[in-house]
C-alpha positions as CSV (number, residue, x, y, z in Angstrom):
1,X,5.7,22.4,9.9
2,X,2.9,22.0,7.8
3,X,0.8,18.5,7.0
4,X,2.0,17.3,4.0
5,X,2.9,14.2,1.9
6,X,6.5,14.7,0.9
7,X,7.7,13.0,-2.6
8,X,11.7,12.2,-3.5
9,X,12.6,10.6,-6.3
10,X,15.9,9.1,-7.1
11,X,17.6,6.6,-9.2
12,X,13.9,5.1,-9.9
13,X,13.2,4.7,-6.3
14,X,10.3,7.1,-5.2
15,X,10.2,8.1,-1.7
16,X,6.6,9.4,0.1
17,X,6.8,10.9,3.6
18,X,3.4,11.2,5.2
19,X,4.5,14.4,7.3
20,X,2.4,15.6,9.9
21,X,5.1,15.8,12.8
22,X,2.6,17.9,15.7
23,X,0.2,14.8,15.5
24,X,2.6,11.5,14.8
25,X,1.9,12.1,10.9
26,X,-2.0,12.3,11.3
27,X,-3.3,12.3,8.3
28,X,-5.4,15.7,6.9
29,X,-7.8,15.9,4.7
30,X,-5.8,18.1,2.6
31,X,-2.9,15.2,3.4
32,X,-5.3,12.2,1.7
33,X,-6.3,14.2,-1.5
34,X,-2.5,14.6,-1.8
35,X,-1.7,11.4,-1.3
36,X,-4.2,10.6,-4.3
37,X,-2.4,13.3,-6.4
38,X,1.3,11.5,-5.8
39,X,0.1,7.9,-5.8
40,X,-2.2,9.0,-9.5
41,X,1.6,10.5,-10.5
42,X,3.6,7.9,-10.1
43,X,1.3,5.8,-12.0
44,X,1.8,7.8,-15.0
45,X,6.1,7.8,-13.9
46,X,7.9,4.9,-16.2
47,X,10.8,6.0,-14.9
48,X,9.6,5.4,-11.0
49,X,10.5,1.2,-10.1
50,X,9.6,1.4,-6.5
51,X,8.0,3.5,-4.0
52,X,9.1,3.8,-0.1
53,X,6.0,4.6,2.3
54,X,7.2,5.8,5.2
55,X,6.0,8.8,8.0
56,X,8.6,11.9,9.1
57,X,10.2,11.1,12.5
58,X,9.4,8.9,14.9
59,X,6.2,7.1,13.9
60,X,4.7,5.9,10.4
61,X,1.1,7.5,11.0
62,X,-1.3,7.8,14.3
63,X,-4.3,7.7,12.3
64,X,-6.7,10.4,10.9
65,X,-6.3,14.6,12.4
66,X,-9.1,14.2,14.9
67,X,-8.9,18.0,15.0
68,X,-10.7,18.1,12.1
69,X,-13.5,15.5,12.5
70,X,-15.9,18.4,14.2
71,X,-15.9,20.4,10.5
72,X,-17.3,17.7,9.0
73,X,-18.2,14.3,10.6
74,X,-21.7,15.0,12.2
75,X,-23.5,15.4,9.1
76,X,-23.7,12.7,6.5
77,X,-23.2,13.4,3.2
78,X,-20.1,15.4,4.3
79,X,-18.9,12.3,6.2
80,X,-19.9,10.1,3.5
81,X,-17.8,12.3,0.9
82,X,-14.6,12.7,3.3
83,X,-14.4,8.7,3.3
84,X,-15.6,7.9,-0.4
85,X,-13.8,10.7,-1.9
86,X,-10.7,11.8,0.3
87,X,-9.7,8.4,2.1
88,X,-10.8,6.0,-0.6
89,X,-9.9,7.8,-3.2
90,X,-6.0,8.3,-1.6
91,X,-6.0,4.6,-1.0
92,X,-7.7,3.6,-3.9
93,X,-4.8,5.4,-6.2
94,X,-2.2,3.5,-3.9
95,X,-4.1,0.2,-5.0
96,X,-4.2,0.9,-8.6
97,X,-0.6,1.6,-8.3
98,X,1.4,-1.2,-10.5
99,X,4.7,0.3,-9.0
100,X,5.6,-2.0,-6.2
101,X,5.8,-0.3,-3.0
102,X,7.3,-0.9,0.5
103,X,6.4,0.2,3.6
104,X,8.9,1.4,6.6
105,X,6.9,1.5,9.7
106,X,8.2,3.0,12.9
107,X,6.3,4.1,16.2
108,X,2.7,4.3,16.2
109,X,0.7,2.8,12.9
110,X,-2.9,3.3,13.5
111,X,-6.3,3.5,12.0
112,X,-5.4,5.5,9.1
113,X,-1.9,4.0,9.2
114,X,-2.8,0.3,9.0
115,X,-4.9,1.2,6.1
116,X,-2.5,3.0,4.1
117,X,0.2,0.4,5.3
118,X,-2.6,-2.5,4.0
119,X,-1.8,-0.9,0.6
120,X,1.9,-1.4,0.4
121,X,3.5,-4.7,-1.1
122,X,5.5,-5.5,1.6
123,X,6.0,-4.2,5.3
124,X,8.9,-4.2,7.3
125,X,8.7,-2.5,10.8
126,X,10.6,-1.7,13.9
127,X,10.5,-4.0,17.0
128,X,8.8,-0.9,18.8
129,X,6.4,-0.1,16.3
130,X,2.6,-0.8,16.9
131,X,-0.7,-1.5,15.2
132,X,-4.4,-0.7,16.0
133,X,-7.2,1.0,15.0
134,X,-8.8,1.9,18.2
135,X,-11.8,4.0,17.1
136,X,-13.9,2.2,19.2
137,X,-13.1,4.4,21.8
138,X,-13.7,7.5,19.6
139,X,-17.2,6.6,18.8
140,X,-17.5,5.5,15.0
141,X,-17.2,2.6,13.0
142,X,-13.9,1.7,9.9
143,X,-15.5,3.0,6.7
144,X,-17.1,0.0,5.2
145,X,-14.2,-0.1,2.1
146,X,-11.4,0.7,4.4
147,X,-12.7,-2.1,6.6
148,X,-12.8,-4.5,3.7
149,X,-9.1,-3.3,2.8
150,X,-8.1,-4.1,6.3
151,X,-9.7,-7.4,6.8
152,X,-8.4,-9.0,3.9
153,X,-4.4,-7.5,5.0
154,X,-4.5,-8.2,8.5
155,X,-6.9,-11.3,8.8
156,X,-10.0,-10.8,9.9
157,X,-9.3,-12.3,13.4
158,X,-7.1,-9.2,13.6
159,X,-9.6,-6.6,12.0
160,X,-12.4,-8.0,14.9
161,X,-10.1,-7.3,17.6
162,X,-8.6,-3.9,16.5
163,X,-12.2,-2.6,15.8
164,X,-14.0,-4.4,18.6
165,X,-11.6,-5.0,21.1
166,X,-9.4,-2.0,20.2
167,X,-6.4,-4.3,20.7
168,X,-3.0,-2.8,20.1
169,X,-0.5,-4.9,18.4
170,X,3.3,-5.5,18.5
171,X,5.4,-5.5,15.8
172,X,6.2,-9.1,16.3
173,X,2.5,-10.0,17.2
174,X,1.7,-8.6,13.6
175,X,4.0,-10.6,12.2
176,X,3.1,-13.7,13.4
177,X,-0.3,-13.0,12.1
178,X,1.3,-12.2,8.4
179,X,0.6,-8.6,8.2
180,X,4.7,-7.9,8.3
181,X,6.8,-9.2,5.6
182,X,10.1,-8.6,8.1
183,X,10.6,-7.0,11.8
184,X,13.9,-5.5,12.7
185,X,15.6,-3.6,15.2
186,X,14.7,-0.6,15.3
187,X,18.5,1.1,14.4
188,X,18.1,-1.3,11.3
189,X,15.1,-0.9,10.0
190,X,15.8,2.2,7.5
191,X,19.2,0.1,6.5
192,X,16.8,-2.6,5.5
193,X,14.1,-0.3,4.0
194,X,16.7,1.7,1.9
195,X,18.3,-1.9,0.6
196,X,15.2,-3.4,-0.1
197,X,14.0,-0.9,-2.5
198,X,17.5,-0.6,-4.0
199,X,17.1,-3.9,-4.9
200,X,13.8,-3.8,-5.6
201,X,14.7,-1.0,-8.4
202,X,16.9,-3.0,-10.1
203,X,14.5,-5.7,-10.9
204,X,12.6,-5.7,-14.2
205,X,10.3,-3.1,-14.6
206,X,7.8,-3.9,-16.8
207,X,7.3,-8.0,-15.1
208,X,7.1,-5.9,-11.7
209,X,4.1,-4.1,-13.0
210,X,2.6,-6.9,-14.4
211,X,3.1,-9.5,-11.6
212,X,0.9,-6.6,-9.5
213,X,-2.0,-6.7,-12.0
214,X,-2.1,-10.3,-12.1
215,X,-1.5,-10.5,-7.6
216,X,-4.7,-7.8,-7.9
217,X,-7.2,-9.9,-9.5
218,X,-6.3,-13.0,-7.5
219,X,-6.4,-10.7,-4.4
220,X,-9.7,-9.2,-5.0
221,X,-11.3,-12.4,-6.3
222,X,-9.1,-15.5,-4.4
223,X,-11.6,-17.9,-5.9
224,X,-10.2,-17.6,-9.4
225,X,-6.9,-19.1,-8.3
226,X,-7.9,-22.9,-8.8
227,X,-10.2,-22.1,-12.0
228,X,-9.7,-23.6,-15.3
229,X,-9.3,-20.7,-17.8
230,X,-12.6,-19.4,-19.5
231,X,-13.3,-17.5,-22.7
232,X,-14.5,-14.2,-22.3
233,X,-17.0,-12.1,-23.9
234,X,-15.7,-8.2,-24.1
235,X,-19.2,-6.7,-23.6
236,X,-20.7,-9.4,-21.4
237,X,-18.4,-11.1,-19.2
238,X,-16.9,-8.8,-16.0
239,X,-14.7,-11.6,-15.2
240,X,-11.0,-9.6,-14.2
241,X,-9.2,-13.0,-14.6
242,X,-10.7,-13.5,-18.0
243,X,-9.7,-9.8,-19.0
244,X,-6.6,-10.2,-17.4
245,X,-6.0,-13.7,-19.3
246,X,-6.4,-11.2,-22.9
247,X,-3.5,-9.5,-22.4
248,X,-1.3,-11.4,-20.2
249,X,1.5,-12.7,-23.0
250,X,1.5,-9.4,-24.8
251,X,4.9,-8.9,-23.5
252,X,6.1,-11.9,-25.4
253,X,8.0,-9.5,-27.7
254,X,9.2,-6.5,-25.3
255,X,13.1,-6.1,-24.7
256,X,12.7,-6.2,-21.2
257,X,12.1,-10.2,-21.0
258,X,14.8,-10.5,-24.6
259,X,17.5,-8.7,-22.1
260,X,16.6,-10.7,-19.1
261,X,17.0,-13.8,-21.0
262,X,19.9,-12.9,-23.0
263,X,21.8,-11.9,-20.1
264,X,21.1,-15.2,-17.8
265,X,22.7,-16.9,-21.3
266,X,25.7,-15.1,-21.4
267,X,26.4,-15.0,-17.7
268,X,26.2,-11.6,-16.8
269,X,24.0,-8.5,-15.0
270,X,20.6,-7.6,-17.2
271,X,20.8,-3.9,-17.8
272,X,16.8,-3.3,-17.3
């Protein structure tokens, strides 16, 4: 079977399989730019209301295809281009993505895994699923975005000890360390992943998208949590909170929030 990323949609749930089953869902070159392509897609989808990441089989994703690394890591600009262009710009489209998304994690979540896991909105995970990016071992260093991306998800207690310890996590251990929204059994965990984003789908759309915009600027810039708002000037001012500020009532208006509200009042389901 060929690598791959797999996408199923349904009932506004969109489902993408990282499928690499010879290497525990490795992830290609060809299988990032892909990624990028799907994630860039169901951007554009109004009709998608949640994605599920999860990997074919038995595990989520063992990392990157080391059989590919001699084509192209030993020279730099090629090395610099796989990571800026093929991994960054795969993940980077996941990040930009206001769907909210879930991850399913089973077996083996490393390296590549963590980072594309680091991307989802929430994690749940098997009791036998584990966590590492042991490339230590391999010779090279995390890419300095991916490493940035990890830190902040994992901790960076945890990012110090997968990259310079190579320590392997448990599913339990990565929970304790808030990396894992839930842990489960491993016979449960697609029950739960599958109910999750049924639910998840049923929520209002258009708040779901926005709630991510707004939990993106905080996350990239934690500082502006406990800051007073500030007026912004459109050609000077980069602030992301102050550009956020612009446009954050604009959906004062929309039928989504009239229908939510009308439909607490008269005591019955909202039809979003």
């Amino acid at each position: 079977m060929p690598a791959r990323i797999e996408l199923r949609q349904q009932q506004g749930v969109a489902q993408v399989t990282l499928s690499h089953p010879r290497r525990f869902n490795a992830m290609s070159r060809a299988m990032w730019r892909d990624l990028r392509s799907v994630f860039e897609g169901i951007q554009r989808d109004a009709t998608v209301r949640c994605v599920l990441v999860l990997g074919h089989g038995a595990h989520f994703c063992a990392g990157g295809d080391i059989s590919e690394y001699a084509s192209f890591r030993f020279e730099e600009a090629s090395l610099r281009e796989f990571h800026e262009e093929d991994v960054w710009g795969a993940l980077n489209a996941m990040l930009n993505c206001d769907v909210p998304m879930v991850a399913q994690i089973t077996g083996n979540c490393m390296g590549a895994g963590v980072e594309i896991a680091s991307c989802c909105d929430i994690r749940l995970a098997a009791e036998s699923a584990q966590f590492g990016a042991p490339i230590a071992r391999l010779g090279f260093p995390m890419a300095p975005r991916e490493a940035a991306l990890v830190g902040r998800e994992v901790g960076l207690v945890t990012a110090r000890q997968m990259l310079l310890e190579a320590a392997v996590f448990s599913a339990p251990e990565m929970a304790q360390r808030g990396f894992l929204s839930r842990v489960v059994a491993d016979v449960d965990l697609a029950t739960l992943a599958q109910s999750t984003v049924q639910r998840m789908a049923g929520l209002a759309p258009q708040a779901a998208r926005l709630n991510k915009q707004t939990l993106r600027v905080l996350n990239s810039h934690p500082a502006h949590v406990n800051q007073a708002p500030v007026a912004m000037n459109s050609v000077t001012d980069p602030d992301p909170l102050a550009a956020l500020l612009q446009r954050a009532y604009a959906y004062a208006d929309s039928a989504e929030q009239r229908e939510g509200i009308t439909a607490f009042l008269e005591k019955r389901p909202p039809r979003f």
